[in-house]
C-alpha positions as CSV (number, residue, x, y, z in Angstrom):
1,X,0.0,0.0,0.0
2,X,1.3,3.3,-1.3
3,X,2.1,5.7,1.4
4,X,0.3,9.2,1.9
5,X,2.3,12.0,1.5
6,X,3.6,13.9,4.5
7,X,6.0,15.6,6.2
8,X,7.1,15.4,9.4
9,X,4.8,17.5,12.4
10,X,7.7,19.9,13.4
11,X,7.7,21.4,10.0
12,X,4.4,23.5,9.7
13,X,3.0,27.2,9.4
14,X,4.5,28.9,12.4
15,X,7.4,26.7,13.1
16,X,10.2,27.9,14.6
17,X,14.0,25.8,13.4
18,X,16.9,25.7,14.9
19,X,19.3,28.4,13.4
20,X,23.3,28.4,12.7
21,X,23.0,24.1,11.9
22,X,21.9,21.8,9.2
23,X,18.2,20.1,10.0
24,X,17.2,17.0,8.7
25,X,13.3,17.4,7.4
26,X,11.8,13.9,6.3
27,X,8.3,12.2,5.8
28,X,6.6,9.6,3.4
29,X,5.4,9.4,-0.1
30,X,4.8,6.3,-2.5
31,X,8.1,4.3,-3.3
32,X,10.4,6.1,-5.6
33,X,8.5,9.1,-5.7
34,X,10.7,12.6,-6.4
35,X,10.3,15.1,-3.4
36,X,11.1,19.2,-4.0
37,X,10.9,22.0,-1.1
38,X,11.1,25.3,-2.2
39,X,12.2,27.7,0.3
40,X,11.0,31.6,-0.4
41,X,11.5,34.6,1.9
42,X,15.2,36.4,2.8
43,X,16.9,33.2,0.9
44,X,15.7,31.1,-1.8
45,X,16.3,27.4,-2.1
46,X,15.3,24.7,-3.4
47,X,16.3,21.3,-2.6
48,X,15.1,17.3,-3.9
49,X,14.7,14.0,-2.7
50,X,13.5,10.3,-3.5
51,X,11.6,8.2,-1.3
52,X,13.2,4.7,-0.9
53,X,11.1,1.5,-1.4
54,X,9.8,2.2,1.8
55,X,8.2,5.3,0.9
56,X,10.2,7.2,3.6
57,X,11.9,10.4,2.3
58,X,14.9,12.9,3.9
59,X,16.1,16.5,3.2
60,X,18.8,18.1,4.9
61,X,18.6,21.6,5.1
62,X,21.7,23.8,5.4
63,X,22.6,26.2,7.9
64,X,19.9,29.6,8.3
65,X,20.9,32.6,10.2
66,X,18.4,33.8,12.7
67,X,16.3,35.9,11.9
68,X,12.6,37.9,12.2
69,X,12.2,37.2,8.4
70,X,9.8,34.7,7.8
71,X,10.2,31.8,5.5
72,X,7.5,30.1,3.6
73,X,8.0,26.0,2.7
74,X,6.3,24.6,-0.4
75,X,6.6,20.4,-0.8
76,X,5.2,18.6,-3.7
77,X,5.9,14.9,-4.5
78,X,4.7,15.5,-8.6
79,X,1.0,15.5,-7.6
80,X,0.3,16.7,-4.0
81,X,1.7,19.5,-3.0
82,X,2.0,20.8,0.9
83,X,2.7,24.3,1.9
84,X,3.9,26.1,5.1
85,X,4.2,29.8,5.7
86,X,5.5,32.1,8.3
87,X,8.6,29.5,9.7
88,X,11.3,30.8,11.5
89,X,14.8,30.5,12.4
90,X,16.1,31.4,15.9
91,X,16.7,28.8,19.1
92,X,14.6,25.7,19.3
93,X,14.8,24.7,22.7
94,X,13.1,21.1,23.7
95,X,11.3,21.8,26.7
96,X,10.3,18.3,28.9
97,X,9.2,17.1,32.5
98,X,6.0,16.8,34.3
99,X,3.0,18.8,35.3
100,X,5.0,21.8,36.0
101,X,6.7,22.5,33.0
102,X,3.5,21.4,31.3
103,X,1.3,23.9,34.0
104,X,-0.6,26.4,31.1
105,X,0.2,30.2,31.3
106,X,-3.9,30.3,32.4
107,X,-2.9,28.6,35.7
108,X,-1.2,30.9,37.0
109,X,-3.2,34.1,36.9
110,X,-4.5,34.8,40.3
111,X,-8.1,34.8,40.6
112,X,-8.2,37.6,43.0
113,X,-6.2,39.9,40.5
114,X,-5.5,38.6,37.2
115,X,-3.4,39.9,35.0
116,X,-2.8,40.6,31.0
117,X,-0.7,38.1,29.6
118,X,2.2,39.6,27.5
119,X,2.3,38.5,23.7
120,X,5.2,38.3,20.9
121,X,4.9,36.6,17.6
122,X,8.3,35.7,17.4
123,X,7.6,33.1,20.6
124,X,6.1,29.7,19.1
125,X,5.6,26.5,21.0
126,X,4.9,22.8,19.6
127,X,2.9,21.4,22.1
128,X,3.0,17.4,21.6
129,X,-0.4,15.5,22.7
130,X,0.4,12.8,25.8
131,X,0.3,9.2,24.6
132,X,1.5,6.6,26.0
133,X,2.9,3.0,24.4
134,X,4.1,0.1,26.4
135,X,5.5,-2.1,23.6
136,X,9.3,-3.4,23.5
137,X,9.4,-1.7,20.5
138,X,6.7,0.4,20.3
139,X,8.3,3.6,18.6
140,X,7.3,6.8,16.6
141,X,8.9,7.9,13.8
142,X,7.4,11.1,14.6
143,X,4.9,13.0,16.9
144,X,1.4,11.7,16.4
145,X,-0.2,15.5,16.6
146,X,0.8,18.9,17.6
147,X,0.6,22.4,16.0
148,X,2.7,25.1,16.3
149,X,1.1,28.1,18.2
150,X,2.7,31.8,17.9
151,X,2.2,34.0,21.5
152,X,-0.6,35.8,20.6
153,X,-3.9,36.3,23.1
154,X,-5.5,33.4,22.0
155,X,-2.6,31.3,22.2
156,X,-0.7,32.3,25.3
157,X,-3.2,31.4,27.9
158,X,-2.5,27.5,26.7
159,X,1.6,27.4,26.4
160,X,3.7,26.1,28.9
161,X,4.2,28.9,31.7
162,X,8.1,28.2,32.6
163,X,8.5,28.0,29.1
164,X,6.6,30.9,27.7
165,X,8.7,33.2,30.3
166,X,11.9,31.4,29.4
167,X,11.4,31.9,26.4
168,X,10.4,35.9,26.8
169,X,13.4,36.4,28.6
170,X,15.6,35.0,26.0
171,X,13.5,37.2,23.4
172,X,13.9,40.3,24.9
173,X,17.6,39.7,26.2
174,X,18.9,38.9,22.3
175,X,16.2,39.5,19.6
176,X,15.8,36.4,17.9
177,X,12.7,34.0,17.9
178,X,12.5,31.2,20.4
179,X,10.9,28.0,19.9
180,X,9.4,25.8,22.5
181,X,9.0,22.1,21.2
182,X,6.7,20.7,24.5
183,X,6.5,17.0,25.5
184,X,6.1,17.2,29.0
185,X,3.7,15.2,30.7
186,X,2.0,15.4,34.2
187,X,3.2,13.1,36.6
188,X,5.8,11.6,34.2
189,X,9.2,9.8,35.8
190,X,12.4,10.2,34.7
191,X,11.9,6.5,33.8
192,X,9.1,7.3,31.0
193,X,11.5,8.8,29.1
194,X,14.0,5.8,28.7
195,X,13.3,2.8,26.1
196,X,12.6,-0.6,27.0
197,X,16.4,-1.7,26.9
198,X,17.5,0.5,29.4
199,X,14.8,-0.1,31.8
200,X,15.8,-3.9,31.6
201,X,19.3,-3.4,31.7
202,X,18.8,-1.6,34.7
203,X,16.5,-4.8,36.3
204,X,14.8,-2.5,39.0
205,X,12.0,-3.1,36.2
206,X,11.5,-6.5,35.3
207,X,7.9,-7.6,37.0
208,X,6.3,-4.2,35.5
209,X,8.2,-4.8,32.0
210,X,6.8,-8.1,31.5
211,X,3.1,-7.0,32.7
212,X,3.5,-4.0,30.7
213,X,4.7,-5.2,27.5
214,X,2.5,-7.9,27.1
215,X,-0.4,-8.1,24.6
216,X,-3.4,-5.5,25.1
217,X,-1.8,-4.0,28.6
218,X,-2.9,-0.8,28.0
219,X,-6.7,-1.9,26.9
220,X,-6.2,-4.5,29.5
221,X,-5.8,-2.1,32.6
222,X,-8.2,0.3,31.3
223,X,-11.2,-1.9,31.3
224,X,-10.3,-3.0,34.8
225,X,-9.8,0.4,35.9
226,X,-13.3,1.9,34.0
227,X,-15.0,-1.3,35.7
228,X,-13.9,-1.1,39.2
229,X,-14.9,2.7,39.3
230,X,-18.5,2.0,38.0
231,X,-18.5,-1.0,40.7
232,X,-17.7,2.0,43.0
233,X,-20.0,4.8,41.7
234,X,-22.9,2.2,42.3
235,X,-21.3,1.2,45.6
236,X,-21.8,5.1,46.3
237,X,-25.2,5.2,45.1
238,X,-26.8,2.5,46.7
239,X,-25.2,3.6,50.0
240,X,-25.5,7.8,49.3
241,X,-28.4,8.8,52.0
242,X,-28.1,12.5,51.4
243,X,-27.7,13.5,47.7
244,X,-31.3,13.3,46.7
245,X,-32.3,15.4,49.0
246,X,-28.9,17.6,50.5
247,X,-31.2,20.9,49.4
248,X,-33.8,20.5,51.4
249,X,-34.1,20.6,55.2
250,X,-34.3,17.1,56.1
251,X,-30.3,16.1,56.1
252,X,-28.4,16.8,59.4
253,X,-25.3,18.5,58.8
254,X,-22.6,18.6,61.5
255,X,-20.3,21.6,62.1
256,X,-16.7,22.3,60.7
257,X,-14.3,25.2,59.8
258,X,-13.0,25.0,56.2
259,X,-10.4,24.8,55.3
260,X,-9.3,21.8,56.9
261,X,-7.7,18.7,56.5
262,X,-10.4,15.7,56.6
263,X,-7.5,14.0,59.0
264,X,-7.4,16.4,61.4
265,X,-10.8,15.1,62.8
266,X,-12.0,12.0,64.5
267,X,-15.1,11.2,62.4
268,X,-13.5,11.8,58.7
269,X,-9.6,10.3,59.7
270,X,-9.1,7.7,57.2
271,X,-12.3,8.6,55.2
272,X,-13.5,7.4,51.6
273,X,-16.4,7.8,50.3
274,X,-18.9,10.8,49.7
275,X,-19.2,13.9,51.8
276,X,-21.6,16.8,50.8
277,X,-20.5,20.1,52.3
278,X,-22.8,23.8,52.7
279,X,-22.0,27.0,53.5
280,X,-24.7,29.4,53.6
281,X,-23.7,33.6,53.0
282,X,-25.5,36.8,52.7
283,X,-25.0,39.2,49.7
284,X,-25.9,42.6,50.6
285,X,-28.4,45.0,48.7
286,X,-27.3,46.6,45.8
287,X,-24.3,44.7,45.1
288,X,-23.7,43.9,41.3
289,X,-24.2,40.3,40.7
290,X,-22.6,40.1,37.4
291,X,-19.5,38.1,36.2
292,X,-19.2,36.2,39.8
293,X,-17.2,34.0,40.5
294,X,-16.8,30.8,43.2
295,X,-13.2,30.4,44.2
296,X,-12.5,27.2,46.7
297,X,-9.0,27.0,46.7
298,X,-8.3,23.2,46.0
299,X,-9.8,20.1,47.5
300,X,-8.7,16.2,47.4
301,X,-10.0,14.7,45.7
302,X,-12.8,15.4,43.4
303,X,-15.7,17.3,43.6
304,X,-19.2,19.1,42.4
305,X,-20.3,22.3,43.3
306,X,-23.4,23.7,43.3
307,X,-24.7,27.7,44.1
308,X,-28.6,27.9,45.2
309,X,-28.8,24.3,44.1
310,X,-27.7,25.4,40.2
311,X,-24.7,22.6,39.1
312,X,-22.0,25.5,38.9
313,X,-18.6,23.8,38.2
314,X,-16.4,20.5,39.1
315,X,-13.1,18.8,39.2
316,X,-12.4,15.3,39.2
317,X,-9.0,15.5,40.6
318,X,-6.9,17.5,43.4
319,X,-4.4,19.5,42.1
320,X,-6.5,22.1,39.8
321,X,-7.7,25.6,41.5
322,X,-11.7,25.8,42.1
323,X,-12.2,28.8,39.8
324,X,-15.9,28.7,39.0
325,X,-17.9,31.0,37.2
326,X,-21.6,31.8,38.6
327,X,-23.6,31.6,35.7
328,X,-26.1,34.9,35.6
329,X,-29.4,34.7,37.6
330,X,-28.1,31.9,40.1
331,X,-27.1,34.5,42.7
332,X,-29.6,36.8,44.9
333,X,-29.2,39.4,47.2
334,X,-29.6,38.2,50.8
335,X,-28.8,34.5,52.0
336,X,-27.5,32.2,49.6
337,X,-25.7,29.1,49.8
338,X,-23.3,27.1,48.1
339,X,-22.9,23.1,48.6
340,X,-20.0,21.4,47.7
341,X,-20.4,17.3,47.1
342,X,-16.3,15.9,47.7
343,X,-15.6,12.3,46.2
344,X,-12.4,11.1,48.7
345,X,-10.6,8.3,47.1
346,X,-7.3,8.3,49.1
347,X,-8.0,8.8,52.5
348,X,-6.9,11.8,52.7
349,X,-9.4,14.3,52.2
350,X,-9.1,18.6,52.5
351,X,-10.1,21.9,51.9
352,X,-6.6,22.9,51.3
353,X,-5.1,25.3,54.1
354,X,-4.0,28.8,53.0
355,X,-5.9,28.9,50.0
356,X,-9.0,31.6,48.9
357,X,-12.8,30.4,49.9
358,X,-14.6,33.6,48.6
359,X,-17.1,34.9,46.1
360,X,-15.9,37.6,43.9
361,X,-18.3,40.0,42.6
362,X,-16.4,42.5,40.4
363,X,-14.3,44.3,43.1
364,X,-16.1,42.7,46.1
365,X,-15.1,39.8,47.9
366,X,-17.2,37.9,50.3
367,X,-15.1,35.5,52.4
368,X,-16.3,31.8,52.4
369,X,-14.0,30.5,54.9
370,X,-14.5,29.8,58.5
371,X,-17.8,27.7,59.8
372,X,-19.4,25.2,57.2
373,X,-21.3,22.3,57.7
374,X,-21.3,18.8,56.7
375,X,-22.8,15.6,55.7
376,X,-21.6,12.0,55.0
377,X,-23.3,10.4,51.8
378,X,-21.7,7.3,52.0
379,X,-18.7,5.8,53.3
380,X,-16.5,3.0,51.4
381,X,-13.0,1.0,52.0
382,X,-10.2,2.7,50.1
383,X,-9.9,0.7,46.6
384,X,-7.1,1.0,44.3
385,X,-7.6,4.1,41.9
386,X,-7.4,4.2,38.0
387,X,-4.0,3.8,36.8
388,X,-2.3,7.1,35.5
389,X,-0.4,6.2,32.7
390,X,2.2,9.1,32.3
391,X,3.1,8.3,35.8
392,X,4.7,4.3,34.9
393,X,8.3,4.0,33.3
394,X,8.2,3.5,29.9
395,X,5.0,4.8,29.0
396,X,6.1,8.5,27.0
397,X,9.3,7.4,25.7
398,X,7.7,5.7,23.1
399,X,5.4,8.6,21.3
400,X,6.4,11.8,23.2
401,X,10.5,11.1,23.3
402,X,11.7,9.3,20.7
403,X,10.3,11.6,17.1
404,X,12.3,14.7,19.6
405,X,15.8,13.4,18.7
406,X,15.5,13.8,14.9
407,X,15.0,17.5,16.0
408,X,17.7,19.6,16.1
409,X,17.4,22.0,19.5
410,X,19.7,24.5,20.7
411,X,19.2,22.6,24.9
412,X,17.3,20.6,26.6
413,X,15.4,22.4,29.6
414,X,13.9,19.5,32.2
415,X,11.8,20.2,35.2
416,X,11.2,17.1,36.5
417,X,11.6,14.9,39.7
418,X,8.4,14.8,41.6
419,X,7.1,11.8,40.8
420,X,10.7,10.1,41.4
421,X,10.5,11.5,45.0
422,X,9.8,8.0,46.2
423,X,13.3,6.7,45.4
424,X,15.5,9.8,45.4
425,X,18.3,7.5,45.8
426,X,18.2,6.4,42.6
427,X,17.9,9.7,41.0
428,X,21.2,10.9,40.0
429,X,22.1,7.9,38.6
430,X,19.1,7.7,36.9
431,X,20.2,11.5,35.4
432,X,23.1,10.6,33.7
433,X,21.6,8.0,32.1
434,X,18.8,9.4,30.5
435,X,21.4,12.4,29.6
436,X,23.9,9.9,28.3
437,X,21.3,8.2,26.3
438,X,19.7,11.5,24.6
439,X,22.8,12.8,23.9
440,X,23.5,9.7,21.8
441,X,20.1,9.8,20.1
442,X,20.7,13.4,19.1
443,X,24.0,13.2,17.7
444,X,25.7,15.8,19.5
445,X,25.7,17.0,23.2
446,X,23.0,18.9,23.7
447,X,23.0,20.7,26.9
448,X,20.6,20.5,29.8
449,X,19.5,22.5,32.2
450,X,17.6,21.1,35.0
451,X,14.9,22.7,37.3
452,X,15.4,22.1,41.0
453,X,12.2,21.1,42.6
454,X,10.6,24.4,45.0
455,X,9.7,24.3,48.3
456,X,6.6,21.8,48.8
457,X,5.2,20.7,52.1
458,X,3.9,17.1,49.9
459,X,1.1,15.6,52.1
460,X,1.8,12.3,50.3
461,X,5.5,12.2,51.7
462,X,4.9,10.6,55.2
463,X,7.1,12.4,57.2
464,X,10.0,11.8,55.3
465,X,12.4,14.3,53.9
466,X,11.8,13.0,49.9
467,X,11.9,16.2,48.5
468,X,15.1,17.6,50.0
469,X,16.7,14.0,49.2
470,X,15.8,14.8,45.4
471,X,16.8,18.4,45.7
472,X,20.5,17.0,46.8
473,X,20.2,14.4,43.6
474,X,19.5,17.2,41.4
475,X,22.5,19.0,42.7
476,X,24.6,16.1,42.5
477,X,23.4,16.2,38.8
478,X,25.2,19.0,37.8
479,X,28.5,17.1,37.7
480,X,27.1,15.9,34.1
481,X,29.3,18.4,32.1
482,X,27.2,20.9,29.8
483,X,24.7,21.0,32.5
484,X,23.5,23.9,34.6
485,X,20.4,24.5,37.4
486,X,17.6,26.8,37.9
487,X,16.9,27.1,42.1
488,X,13.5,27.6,42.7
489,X,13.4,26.8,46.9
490,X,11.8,30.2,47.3
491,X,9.7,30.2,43.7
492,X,6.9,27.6,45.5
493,X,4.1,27.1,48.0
494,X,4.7,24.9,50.6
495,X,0.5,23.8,49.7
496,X,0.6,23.6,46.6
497,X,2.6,21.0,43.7
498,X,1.7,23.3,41.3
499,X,3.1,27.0,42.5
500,X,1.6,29.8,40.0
501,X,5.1,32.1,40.0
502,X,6.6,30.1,36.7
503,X,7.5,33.7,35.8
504,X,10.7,33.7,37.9
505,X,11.1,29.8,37.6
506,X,11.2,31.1,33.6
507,X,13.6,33.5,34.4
508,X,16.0,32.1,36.8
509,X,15.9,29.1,33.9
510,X,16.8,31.9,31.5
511,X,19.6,32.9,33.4
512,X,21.1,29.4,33.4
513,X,20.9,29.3,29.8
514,X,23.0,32.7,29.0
515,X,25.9,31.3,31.1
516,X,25.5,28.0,29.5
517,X,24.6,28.5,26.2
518,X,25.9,31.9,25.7
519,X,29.1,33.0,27.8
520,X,27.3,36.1,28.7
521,X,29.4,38.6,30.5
522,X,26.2,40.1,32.4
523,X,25.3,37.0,34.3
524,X,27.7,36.1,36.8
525,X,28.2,31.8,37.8
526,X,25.9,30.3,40.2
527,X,27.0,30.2,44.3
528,X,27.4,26.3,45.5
529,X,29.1,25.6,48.7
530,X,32.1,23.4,47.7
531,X,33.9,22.3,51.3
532,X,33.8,21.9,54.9
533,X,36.7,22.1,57.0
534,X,37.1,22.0,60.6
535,X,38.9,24.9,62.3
536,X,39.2,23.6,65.5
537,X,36.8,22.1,68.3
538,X,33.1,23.5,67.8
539,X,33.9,25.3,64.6
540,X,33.5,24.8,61.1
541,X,33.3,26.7,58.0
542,X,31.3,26.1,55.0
543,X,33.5,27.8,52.2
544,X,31.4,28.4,48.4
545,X,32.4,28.9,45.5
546,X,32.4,32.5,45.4
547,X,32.4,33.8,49.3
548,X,32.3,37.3,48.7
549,X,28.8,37.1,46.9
550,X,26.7,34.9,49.6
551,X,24.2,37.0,51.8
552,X,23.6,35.2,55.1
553,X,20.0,36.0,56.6
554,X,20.0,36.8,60.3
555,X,19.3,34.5,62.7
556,X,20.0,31.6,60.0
557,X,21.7,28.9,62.3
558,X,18.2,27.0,62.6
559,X,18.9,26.4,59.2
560,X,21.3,24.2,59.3
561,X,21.8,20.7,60.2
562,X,24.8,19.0,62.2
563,X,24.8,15.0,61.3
564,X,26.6,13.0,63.5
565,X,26.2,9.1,64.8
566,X,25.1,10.7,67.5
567,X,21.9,12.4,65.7
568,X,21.2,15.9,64.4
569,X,21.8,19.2,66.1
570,X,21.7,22.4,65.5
571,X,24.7,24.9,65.7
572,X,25.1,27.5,68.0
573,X,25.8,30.2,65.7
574,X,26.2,30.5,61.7
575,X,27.6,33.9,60.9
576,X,29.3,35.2,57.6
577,X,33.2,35.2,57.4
578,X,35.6,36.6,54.5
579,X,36.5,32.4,54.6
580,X,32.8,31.5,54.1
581,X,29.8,30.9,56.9
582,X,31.8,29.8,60.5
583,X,29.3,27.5,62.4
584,X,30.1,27.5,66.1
585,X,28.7,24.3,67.8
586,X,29.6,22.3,71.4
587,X,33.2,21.2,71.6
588,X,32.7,17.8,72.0
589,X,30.1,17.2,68.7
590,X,32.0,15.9,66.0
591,X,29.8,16.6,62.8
592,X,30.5,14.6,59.8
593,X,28.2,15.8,57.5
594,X,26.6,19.5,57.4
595,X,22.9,20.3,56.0
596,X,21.1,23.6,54.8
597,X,17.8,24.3,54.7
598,X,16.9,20.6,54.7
599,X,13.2,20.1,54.4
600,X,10.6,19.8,51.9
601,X,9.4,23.0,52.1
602,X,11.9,25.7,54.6
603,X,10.4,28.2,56.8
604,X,12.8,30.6,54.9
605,X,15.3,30.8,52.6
606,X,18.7,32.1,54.2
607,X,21.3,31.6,51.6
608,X,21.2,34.0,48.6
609,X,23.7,35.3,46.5
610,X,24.3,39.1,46.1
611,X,21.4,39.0,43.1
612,X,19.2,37.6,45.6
613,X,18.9,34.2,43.9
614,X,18.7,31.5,46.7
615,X,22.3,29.0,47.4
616,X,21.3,25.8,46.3
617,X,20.1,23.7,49.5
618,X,22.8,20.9,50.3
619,X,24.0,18.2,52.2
620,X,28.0,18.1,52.1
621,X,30.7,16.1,54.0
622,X,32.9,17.4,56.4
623,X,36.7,17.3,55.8
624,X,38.8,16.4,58.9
């Protein structure tokens, strides 16, 4: 059967190329056919191929300058012909990870005060669709969808956040269009971005690779998972006392102060199942009803939300903001209420704490939070939830990694690691070789620059330190040559996976790349601290790699850790020296390893350096 005739995703109206190196273009067409691409715009070219007897086809496009001009492709195979206008050259830059690098530009407005998103049509991003394949050999040629999208206001509200501002940054510092070529993935390991070989060579894999290679997995698994949940939804039902009636007066509701965690009370510890929650308020006369709007900060797990008993919005999972519109006519001036029905899958149901509970009425805001009520619906045994895909190794190397390395891209940026919090042991080594194997694939060594994970007080983490464990790994990382990090300890919110300030994370990224990628004299090396040394009993002083930049915040001796057999301490005193940061301690404590700001999510940042950007967290050995 003849193949159609195409050409490969990446090249379409829009696109940005990488500049200053030849690019290999390629697609299909019936065996033997002759392929021609005109070029038109600052250069004319035109260049041919022939298809092989597989119906596959190559170009290979010489160097372009960057530039503003725009270039217009035209392909024909004799018959067909396909054409592209308004392409680029300037820096491509691969941008991949999880949810936070994925996290659209609309996330992060504030409801409270949203804000104009800035625009520039020389900032395009290719955003490629998550699929995941489990098959030994299961590999794309190329992407199976994805358009390029220039900044504009219809555009920028759906375009990677870190990325878009990374991507400004780099604009506006040099004048040449940046392109954003987007597989991340929510919730995606490092391991879903390596191939079946080196999972297996690595043998930490072998029980899931068999499962998850075998015939129909994927179909499998789904099934299983769609049937268990309609088992449960009927489970609910038949048990689910309130719902049919929850507004009208014959439910009784118990008291509670929102927000709260579900765990933090005797009744709901533990709880699964369905809870209906009501808050009743009063609007005041002559307050403008119009373009209202419910904001419940976010709540675990799912839930469906309702004003004066009029559906208003929902969300079937925890992480997104509760940023519902109040549809016109559902409000009224005097008592209303709004009742929110929560689905808990995990046991660990909340209102999450320090977030917004409010109506917003133009410019007035009536506070939700405080004293709510409740109801239980029905109450079930935890059960396994659907599986998530992205989250398994293997599963986006396949469709979303592999068609990247026939790309040619000026870095690699990767903000990644929360999902490998679980074994943060594992992750450096892990690092180099996923970098190791991608630099092989591309042909060249293309640089990285990694996103250290922000402060985050994770729920999930059980007391342990997981986050700061993968924080050291990523640091440890940077011992990969052609690598460099973005610190973002101070960029988060300790409640919150998904922190809305991607503009400095885009930024502080930015930075790394102009030392990395482009030597420039305006942005000064990162601080690290480098070495401990004793000098003498009780004392011992941290010394970085540039002293005379670090800015030491009072009082900062709680931030540090002493780590002896004995256990961990605190020293007496940290205080800034010509040498580096002296810690004063009890004579007789003999220290081998010294910590900073060593949890998941610091009560504050005390190491900067004289820009303000935060010292890297650390864990270091002390030399005797």
């Amino acid at each position: 059967m003849e193949k159609e005739f195409s050409v490969m995703r990446v090249i379409n109206s829009h696109a940005v190329l990488q500049a200053g190196c030849e690019n290999i273009i390629y697609g299909t067409a019936a065996a033997g056919a002759g392929i021609k691409l005109e070029i038109s715009g600052g250069i004319s070219l035109s260049l041919t191929a022939r298809t092989d007897e597989t119906g596959r086809w190559e170009l290979r496009l010489p160097p372009f300058a960057a530039s503003r001009e725009a270039y217009a492709f035209r392909f024909t195979d004799g018959s067909t012909e396909l054409k592209f206008g308004d392409i680029l050259f300037g820096e491509l830059f691969h941008i991949s990870g999880q949810s936070n690098m994925e996290l659209p530009m609309s996330r992060t407005l504030d409801p409270l005060a949203p804000e104009k998103f800035p625009v520039c049509e020389f900032i395009r991003e290719f955003r490629v669709p998550v699929e995941c394949r489990f098959g030994k050999d299961d590999i794309c040629e190329d992407f199976t969808g994805g358009t390029w999208a220039a900044a504009d206001q219809t555009a920028v509200p759906d375009m990677s956040a870190a990325g878009f501002w990374f991507a400004y940054e780099i604009y506006n510092k040099y004048g040449i269009p940046v392109g954003l070529l987007n597989t991340s993935a929510g919730g995606a390991p490092i391991e879903g971005r390596m191939p079946y070989k080196m999972l297996s060579d690595l043998g930490w894999y072998d029980d899931f690779l068999k499962e998850c290679t075998a015939d129909g997995y994927m179909e499998r698994v789904t099934a299983e998972d769609t049937e268990r949940g309609i088992q449960r939804t009927k489970k609910l039902d038949s048990l689910d006392t309130v719902s049919d009636r929850v507004f009208g007066d014959t439910v009784s509701f118990t008291e509670c102060t929102v927000p709260f965690a579900f765990n933090d009370t005797d009744e709901l510890r533990g709880f699964c199942g369905r809870i209906w929650f009501r808050r009743s308020f009063k609007i005041p006369a002559g307050t403008d009803l119009s373009d209202a709007v419910l904001i419940l900060g976010t709540v675990t797990d799912a839930d469906r939300t309702y004003v004066n008993g009029t559906f208003t919005g929902e969300t079937t999972y925890m992480y997104p903001p509760r940023i519902y519109p109040v549809s016109a006519g559902t409000l009224k001036h005097g008592t209303n209420t709004v009742h929110v029905c929560v689905d808990v899958q995990c046991g660990c149901g909340c209102f999450t704490k320090g977030k917004d509970y409010c109506l917003k009425l133009g410019g007035t805001l009536i506070d939700l939070s405080g004293r709510w009520e409740y109801a239980i619906a029905a109450k079930i045994p935890h059960e396994k939830g659907a599986t998530f895909f992205p989250g398994l190794p293997l599963g986006v190397y396949g469709a979303m990694t592999e068609p990247a390395f026939r790309i040619k891209a000026r870095a690699l940026l990767w903000y990644q690691g929360e999902s490998n919090c679980n074994h943060p042991d594992r992750y450096t080594f892990l690092f180099r070789k996923m970098v190791g194997y991608f630099r092989e694939r591309y042909g060249y060594d293309i640089p990285v620059i990694t996103t250290q994970l922000c402060n985050f007080d994770d729920p999930f983490a059980g007391g342990s330190d997981s986050w700061a464990e993968l924080r050291q790994a990523q640091l440890e990382c940077l011992a990969v040559p052609g690598t460099d990090m973005a610190v973002t300890i101070d960029a988060g919110e300790d409640n919150d996976l998904h922190p809305r300030n991607k503009k400095e994370v885009g930024r502080r990224l930015a930075l790394c790349a102009m030392r990395l990628l482009y030597n420039d004299p305006d942005v000064r090396p990162a601080v690290r601290c480098e070495k401990t040394v004793y000098t003498g009993p009780g004392r011992i002083l941290l010394g970085f790699t540039d002293n005379s930049r670090v800015r030491l915040a009072d009082n900062a001796a709680g931030a540090f850790d002493l780590c002896s057999a004995d256990g961990i301490t605190r020293p007496e005193s940290a205080v800034m020296t010509d040498g580096g940061i002296l810690l004063t301690f009890a004579a007789d404590k003999h220290p081998s390893k010294v910590r900073c700001e060593w949890k998941n999510a610091p009560e504050a940042v005390v190491l900067r350096d004289d820009t303000g950007i935060p010292v890297s967290p650390f864990r270091i050995a002390v030399e005797v």
